[in-house]
N, C-alpha and C positions, 0 to 999 in steps of 0.2 A: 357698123355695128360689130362688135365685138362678139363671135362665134365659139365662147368657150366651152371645148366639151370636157374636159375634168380639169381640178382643182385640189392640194390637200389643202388650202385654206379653208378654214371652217366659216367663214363671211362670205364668201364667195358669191352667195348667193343676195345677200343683201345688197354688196355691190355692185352687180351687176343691174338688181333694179333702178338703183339710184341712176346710173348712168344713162336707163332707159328711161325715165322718169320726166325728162327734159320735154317741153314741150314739141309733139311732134306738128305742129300745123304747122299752114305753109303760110302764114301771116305774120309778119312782125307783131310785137309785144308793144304797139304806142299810143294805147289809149283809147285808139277810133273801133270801133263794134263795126265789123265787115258783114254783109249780107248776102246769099249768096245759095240761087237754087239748085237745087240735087236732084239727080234723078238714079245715079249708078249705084244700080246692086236695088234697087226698089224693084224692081220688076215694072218699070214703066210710072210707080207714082211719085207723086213731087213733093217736096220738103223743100222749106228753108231753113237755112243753115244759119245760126249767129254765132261769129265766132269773137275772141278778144274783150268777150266778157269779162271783167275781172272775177277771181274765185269765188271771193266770199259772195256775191251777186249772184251767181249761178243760178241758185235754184230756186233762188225766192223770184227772180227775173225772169223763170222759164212756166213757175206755179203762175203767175201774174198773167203773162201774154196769152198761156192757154186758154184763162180762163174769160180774160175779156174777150179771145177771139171764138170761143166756141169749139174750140179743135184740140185735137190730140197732139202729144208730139214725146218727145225722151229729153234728156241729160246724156250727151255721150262723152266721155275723156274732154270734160269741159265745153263740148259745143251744145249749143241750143239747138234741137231740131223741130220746126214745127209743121205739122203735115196740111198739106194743101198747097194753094200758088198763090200763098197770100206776102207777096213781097212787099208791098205798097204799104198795107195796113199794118204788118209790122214794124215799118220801117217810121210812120210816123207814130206808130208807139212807142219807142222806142228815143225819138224825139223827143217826144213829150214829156219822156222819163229823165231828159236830163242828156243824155247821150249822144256824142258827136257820131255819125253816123254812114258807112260808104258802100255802095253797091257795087260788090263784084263777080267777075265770071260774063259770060255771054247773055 
């Protein structure tokens, strides 16, 4: 990451987002919707994670799962989080949506 601390270009700052801007997961970009529980920085609760959603899907895909699962969850920098340790039940929604679908992590 590029550490710059001054600039007289007057963009500089636009630039620099765009550069950051780049997807930061640690998933490749090919289609398959990764699955994948969390627990760090929760304070002990659990979340699944869906990542490799394509954009425009995002959010209509995260208002969807909520709502058939009964649970809460956010929209983070494009990932899906939904809260509980409901891996199974999303994973065949998700399914049933159309979407090739891969479990990972421990």
């Amino acid at each position: 990451m590029n550490k710059l601390v001054y600039s007289t270009d007057p963009d500089w700052q636009a630039k620099q987002a765009d550069a950051s801007a780049s997807t930061d997961s640690p998933f490749p970009d090919d289609g398959v919707v990764r699955l994948r529980r969390e627990t760090k920085g929760r304070k002990g609760a659990g979340v699944i994670c869906v990542y490799g959603v394509p954009t425009d899907q995002v959010g209509p895909l995260a208002k969807q799962l909520k709502k058939q699962l009964g649970t809460g969850g956010a929209v983070k920098k494009g990932v899906i989080e939904i809260q509980g340790d409901r891996l199974e039940q999303v994973s065949t929604l998700l399914a049933k949506a159309g979407l090739k679908v891969k479990k990972v992590g421990g």
